[in-house]
N, CA and C of each residue as an Amber inpcrd file, in Angstrom:
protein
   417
  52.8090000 124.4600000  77.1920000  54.2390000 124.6870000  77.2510000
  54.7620000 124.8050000  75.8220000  55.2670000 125.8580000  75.4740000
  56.3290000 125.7490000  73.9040000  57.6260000 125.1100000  74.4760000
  57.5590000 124.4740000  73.3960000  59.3890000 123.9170000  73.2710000
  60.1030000 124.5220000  72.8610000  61.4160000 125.1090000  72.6660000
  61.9850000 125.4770000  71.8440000  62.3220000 124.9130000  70.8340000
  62.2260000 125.3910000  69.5920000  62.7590000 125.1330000  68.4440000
  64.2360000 124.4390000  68.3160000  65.1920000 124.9790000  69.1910000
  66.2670000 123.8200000  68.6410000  66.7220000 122.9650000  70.1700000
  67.9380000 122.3480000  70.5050000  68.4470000 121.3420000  71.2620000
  68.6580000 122.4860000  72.9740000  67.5230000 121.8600000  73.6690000
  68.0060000 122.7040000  74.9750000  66.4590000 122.7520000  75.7570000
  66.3360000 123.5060000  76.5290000  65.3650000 123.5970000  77.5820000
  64.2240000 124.2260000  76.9620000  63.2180000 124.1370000  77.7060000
  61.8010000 124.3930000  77.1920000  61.3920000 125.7520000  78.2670000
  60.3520000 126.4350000  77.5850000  60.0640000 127.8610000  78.3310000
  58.5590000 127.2830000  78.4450000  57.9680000 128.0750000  79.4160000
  56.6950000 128.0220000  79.7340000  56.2410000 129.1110000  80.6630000
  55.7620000 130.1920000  80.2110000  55.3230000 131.4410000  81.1420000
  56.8370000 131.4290000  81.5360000  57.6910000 132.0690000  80.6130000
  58.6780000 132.5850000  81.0760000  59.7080000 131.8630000  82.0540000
  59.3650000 130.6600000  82.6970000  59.9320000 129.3750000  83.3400000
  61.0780000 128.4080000  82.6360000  62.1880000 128.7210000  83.0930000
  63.2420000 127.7860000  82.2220000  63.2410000 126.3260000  82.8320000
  62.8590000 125.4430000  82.4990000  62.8970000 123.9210000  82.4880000
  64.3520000 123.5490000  81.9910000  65.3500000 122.5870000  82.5860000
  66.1510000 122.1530000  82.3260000  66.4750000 120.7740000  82.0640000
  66.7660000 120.2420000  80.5740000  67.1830000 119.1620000  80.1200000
  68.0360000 118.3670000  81.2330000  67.8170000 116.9720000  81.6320000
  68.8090000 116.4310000  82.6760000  68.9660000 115.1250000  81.8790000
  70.1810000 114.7410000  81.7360000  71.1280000 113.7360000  81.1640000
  70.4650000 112.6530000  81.7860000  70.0900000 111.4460000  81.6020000
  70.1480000 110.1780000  82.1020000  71.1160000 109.9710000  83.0570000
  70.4700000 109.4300000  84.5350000  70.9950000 109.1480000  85.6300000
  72.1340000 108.4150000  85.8040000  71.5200000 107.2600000  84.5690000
  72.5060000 106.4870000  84.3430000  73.9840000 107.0440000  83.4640000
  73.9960000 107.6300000  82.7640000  75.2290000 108.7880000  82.2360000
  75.9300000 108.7800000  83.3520000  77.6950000 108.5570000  82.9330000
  78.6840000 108.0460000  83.3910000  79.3660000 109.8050000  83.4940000
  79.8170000 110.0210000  82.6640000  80.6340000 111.4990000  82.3140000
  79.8840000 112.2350000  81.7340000  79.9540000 113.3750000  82.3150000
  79.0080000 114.3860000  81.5890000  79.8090000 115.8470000  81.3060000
  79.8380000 117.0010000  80.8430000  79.9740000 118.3180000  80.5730000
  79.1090000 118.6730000  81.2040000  79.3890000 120.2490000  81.6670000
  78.1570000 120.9270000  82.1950000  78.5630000 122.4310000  81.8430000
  78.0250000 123.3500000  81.8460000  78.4790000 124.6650000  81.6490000
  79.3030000 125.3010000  82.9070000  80.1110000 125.6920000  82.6190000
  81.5460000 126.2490000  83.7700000  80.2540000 127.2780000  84.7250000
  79.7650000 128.1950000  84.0430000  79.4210000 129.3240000  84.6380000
  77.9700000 129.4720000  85.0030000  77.1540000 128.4170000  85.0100000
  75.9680000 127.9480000  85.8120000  76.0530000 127.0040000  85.6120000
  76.8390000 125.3070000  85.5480000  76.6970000 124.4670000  85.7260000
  75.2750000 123.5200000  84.9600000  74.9100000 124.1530000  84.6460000
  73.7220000 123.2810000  83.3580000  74.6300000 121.9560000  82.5970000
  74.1750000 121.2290000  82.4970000  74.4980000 120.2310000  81.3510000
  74.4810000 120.6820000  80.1870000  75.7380000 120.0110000  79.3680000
  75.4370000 120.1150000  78.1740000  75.8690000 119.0420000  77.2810000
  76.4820000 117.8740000  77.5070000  76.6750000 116.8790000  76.9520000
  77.0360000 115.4080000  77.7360000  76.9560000 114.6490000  77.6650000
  77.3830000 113.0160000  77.8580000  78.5190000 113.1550000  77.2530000
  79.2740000 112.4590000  77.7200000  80.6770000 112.3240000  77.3910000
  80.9770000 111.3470000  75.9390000  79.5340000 109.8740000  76.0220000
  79.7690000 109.0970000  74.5080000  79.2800000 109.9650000  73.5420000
  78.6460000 110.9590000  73.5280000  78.3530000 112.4160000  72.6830000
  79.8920000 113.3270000  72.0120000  81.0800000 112.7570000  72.3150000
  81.9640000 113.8210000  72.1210000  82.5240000 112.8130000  70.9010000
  82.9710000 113.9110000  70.1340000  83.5380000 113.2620000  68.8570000
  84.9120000 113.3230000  68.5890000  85.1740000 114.3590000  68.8940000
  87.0390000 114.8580000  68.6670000  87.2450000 116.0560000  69.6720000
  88.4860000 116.3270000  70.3040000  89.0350000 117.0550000  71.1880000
  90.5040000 118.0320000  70.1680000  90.3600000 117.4090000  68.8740000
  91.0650000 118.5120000  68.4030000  90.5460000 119.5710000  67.7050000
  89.5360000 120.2810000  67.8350000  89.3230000 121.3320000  67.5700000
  89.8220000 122.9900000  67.8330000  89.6340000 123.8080000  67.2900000
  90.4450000 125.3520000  67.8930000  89.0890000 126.4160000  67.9590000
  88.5680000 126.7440000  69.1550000  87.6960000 127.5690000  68.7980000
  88.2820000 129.0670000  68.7970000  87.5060000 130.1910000  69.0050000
  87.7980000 131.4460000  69.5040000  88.5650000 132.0550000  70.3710000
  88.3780000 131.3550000  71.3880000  89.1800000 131.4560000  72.6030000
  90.1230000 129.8080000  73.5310000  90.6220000 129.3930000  72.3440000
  91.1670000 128.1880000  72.3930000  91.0340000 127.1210000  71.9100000
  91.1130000 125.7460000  72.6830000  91.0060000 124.3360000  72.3380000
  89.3960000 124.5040000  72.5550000  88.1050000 123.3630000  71.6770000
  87.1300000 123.1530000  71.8060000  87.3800000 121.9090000  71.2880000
  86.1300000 121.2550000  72.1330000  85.6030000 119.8130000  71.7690000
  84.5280000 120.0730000  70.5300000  84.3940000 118.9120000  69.8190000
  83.1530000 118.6400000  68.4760000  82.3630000 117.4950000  69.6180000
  81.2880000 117.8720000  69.5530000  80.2120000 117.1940000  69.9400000
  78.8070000 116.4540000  69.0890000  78.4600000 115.0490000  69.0230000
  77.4180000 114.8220000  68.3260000  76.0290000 115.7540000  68.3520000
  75.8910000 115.4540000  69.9380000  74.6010000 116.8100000  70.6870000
  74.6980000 117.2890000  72.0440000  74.1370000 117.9650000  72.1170000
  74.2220000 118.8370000  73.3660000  72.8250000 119.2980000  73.9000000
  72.9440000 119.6810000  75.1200000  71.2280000 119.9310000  75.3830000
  71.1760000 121.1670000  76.1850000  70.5870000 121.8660000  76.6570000
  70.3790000 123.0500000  77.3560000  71.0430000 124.0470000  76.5010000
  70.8550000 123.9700000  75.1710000  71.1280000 125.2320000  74.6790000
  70.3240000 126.1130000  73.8890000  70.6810000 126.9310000  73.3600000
  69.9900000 127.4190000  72.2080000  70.8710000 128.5820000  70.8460000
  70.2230000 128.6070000  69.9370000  71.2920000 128.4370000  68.7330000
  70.6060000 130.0730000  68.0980000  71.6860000 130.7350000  67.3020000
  71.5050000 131.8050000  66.5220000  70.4740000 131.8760000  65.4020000
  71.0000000 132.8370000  64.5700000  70.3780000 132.3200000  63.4960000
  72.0810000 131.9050000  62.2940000  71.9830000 131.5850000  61.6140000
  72.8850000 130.4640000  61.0150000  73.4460000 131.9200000  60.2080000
  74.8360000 132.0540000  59.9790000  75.9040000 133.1860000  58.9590000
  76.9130000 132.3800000  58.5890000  77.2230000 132.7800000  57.1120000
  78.4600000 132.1520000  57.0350000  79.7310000 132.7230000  57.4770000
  80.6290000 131.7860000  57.8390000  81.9900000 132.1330000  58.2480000
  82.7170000 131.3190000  57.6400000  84.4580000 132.3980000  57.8030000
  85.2130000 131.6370000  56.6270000  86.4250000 130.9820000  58.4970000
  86.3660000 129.5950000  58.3500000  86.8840000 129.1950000  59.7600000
  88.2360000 128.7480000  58.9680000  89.1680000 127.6340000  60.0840000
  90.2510000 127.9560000  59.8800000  90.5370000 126.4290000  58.3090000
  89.2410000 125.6280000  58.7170000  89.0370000 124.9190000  57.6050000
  88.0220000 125.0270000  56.4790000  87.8990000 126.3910000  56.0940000
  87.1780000 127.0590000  54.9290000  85.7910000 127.5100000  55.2330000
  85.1350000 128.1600000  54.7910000  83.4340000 128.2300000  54.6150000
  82.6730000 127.4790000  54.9890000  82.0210000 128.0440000  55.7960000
  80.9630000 127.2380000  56.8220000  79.7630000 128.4790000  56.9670000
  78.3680000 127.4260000  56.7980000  77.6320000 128.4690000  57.5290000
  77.3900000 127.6440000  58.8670000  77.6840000 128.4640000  60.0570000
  77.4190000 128.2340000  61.3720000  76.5150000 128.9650000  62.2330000
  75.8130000 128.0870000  63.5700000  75.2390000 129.1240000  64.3940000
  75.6240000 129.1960000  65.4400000  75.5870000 130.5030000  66.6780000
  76.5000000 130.4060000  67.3390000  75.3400000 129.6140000  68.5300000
  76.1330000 128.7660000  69.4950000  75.4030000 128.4350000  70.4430000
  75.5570000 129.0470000  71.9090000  74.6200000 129.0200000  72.6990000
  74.4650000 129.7020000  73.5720000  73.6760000 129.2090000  74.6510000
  74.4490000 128.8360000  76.1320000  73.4910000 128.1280000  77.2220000
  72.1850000 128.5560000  77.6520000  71.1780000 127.2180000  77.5250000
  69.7150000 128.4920000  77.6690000  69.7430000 128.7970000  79.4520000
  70.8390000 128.3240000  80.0640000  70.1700000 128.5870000  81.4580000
  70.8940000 130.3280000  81.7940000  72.1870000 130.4600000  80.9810000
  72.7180000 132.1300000  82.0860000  73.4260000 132.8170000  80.6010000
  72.8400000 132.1120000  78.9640000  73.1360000 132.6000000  78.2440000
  74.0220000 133.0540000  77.8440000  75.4640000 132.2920000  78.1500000
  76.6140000 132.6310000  77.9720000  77.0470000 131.9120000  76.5250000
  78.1380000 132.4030000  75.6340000  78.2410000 131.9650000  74.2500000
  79.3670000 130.7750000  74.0630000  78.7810000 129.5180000  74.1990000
  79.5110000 128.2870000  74.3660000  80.4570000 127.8200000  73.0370000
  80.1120000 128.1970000  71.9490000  80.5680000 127.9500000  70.8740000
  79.8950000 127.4650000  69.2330000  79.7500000 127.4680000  68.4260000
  78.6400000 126.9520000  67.6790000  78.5790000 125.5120000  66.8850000
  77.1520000 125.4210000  66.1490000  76.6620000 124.7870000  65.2050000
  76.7880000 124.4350000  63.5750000  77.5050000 123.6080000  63.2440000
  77.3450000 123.5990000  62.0140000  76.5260000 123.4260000  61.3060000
  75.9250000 124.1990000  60.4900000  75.0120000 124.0830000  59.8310000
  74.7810000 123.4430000  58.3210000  75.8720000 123.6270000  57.5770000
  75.9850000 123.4470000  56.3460000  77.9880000 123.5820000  56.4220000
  78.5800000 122.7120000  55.4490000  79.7190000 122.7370000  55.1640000
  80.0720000 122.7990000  53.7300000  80.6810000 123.7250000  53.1120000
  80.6410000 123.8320000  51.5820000  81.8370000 122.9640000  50.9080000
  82.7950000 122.3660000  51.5950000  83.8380000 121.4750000  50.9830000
  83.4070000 120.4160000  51.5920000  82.9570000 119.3190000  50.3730000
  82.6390000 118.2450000  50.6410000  83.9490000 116.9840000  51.9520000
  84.9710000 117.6680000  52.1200000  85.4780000 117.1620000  53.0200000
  85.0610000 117.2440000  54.4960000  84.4650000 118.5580000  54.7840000
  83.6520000 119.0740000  55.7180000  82.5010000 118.4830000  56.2220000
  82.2490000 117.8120000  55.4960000  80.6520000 117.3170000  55.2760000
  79.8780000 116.9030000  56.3600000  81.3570000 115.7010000  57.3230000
  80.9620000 115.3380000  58.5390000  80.7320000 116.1980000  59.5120000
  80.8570000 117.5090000  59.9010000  80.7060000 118.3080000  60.5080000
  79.1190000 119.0440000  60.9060000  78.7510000 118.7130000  59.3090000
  76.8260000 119.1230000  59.3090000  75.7130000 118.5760000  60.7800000
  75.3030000 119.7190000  61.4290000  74.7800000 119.2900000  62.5650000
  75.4970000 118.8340000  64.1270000  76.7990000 119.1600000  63.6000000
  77.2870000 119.0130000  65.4120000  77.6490000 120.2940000  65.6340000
  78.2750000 120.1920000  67.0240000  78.2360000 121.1410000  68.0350000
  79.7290000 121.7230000  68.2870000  80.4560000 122.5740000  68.3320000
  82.0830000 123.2480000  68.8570000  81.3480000 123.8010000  70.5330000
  81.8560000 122.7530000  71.4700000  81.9790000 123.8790000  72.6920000
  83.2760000 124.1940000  73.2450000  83.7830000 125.3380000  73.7830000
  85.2430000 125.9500000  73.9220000  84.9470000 125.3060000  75.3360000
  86.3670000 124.5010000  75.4140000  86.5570000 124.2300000  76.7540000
  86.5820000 125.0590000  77.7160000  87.1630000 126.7130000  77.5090000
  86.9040000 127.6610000  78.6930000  85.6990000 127.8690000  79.2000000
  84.8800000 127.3940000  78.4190000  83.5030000 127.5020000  78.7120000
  82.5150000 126.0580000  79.7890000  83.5850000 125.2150000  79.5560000
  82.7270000 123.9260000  79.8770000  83.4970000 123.1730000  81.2250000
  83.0280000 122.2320000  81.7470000  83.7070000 121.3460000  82.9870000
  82.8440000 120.0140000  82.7050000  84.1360000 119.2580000  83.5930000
  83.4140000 117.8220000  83.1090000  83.0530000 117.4410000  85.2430000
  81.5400000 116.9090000  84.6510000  81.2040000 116.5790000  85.6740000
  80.9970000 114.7560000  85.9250000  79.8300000 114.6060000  86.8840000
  79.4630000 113.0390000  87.3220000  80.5030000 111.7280000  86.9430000
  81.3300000 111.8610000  87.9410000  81.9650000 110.0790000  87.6950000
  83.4350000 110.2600000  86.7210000  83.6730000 111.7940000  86.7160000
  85.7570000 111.7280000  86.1640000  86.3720000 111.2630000  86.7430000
  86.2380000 111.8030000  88.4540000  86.7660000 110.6100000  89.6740000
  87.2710000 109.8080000  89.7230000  85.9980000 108.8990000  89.2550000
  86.1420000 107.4030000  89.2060000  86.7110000 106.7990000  88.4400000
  87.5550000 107.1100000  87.3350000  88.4620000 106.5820000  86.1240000
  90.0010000 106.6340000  86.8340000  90.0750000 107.4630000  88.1960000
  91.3250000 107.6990000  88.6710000  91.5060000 107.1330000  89.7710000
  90.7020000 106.0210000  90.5790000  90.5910000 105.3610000  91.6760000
  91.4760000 104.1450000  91.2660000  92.0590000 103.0610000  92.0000000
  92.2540000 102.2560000  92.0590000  91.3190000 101.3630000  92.1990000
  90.6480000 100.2450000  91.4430000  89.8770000  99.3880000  91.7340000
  90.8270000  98.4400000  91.8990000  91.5460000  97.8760000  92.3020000
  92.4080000  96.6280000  92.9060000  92.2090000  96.3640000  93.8530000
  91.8910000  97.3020000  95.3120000  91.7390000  97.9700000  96.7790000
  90.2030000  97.1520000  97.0850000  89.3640000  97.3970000  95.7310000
  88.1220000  96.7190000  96.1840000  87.3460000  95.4480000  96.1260000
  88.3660000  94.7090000  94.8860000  88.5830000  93.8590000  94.5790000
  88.5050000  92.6350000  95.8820000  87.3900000  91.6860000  96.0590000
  87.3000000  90.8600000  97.3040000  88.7040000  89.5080000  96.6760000
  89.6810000  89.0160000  97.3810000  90.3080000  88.0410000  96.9250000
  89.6650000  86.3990000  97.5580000
């Protein structure tokens, strides 16, 4: 079996294998448009981001993807070389990778992830933050 080279599913005779989150994982992301995983929810770092086509989350990591090759771009907080990322299961363009940040204010950014929320849904256990547990509560 080859692995792929960066964060995401493994090929084997042409066979896509899919990364699955720990069972135990509370909140998860998944891709809107085949539903693949792509992050744990204690994985998310900030929700104020602006991608391409809107609001995006910054993510520590992500899994079922796979990544460009790295260009620089001038974003809306200066020079970056980034790669773009892309779901390995239906290959749709989720948002990218930082690769390198050239203003040392940037710095924290090296190695995480931008996915555009139009792109993503939150799955396993959102539900459950909106239930009443009082109801189950034995007195």
């Amino acid at each position: 079996m080859v692995k792929n080279s960066h964060h995401g599913g493994s090929k084997a005779l042409g066979k896509l294998f899919q990364f699955y989150l720990p069972a135990k994982t509370h909140r998860t992301y998944s891709c809107l448009h085949c539903r693949a995983q792509l992050a744990n929810h204690d994985d998310l770092i900030s929700k104020s981001f602006q991608g391409s086509q809107g609001r995006a989350y910054l993510f520590n990591s992500v899994v079922n993807v796979n990544t460009s090759a790295a260009e620089e771009r001038v974003l809306l907080t200066g020079l970056h070389e980034v790669a773009d990322v892309y779901c390995d299961c239906c290959k749709t363009l989720l948002g990218w990778k930082y690769e390198h940040a050239f203003e040392s204010s940037q710095k924290y950014k090296e190695g995480k992830y931008i996915i555009e929320l139009v792109h993503m849904i939150k799955d396993n256990g959102w539900d459950d933050e909106n239930v009443d547990q009082s109801k189950y509560l034995k007195k």
